[in-house]
C-alpha positions, 0 to 999 in steps of 0.5 A: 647489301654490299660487301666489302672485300677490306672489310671481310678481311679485317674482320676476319683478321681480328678474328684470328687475331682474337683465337690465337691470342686466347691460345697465348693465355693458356698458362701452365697451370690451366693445363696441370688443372686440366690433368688433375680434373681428368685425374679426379675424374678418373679416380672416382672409380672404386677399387674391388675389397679384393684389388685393395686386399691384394694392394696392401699385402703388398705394401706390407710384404715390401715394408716388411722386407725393408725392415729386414734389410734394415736391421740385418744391415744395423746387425753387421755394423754393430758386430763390426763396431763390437769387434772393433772395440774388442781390438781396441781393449785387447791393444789397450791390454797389451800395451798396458801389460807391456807397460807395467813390465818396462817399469818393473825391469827399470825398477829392478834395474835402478835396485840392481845398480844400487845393489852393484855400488854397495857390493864395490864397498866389499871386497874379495869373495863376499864382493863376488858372491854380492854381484852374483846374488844383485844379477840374480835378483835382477834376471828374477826380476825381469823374469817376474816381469814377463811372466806378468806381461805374459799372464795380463796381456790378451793372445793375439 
């Protein structure tokens, strides 16, 4: 038999042609299902009672310590937000003993006015002894006031 030189490298051609296109169709799948095969394979081995002990102490130990964390971090935000809250009623306090104190002085004044105008209607010292006794009456007002803003509202 004869061989031919043309023959032998064409067939030899296709042959390479063939093993390089088998190459091409290797998709990333196959090797992902190669991995875990070689995966499984390896995970067929049974791990000692000890080795499995030790795994989960450790895995409780960590979660434990994340628990810890965890609610040592829920403790600082609630004293945070509880002293926040504080500030808040304690200005809320104020503000409404400061509140209370602006209506009594201007009650006491719109009494002190009206008090004023009567005394006009008198005259000599009985109109002196009314002033005196209206600009009494509204300094004890306005003292009464404060001692009250003082007595309701928190100390800083």
């Amino acid at each position: 038999m004869k061989i031919n030189k043309d023959q032998v490298k064409g067939n030899t051609a296709r042959a390479a042609g063939s093993i390089m296109g088998a190459a091409r169709r290797i998709t990333p799948a196959a090797i992902v299902a190669t991995g875990l095969l070689l995966a499984v394979v390896g995970c067929a081995k049974q791990e000692s009672a000890a080795q499995t002990r030790a795994d989960v102490a450790r895995a409780q130990t960590a979660g434990d310590k994340s628990v810890a964390i965890a609610q040592g971090d829920a403790s600082d935000k609630m004293a945070k937000a509880d002293e926040g809250v504080a500030k808040a009623q304690d200005e809320a306090a104020r503000t409404s003993a400061g509140t209370s104190r602006d209506m009594t002085i201007a009650d006491a004044e719109a009494a002190h006015n009206v008090a004023l105008a009567r005394c006009e209607a008198q005259s000599g010292r009985t109109r002196t002894d009314c002033k005196n006794v209206a600009n009494s009456d509204l300094a004890a007002a306005k003292a009464h006031a404060e001692a009250t803003k003082e007595a309701q509202a928190p100390t800083p």
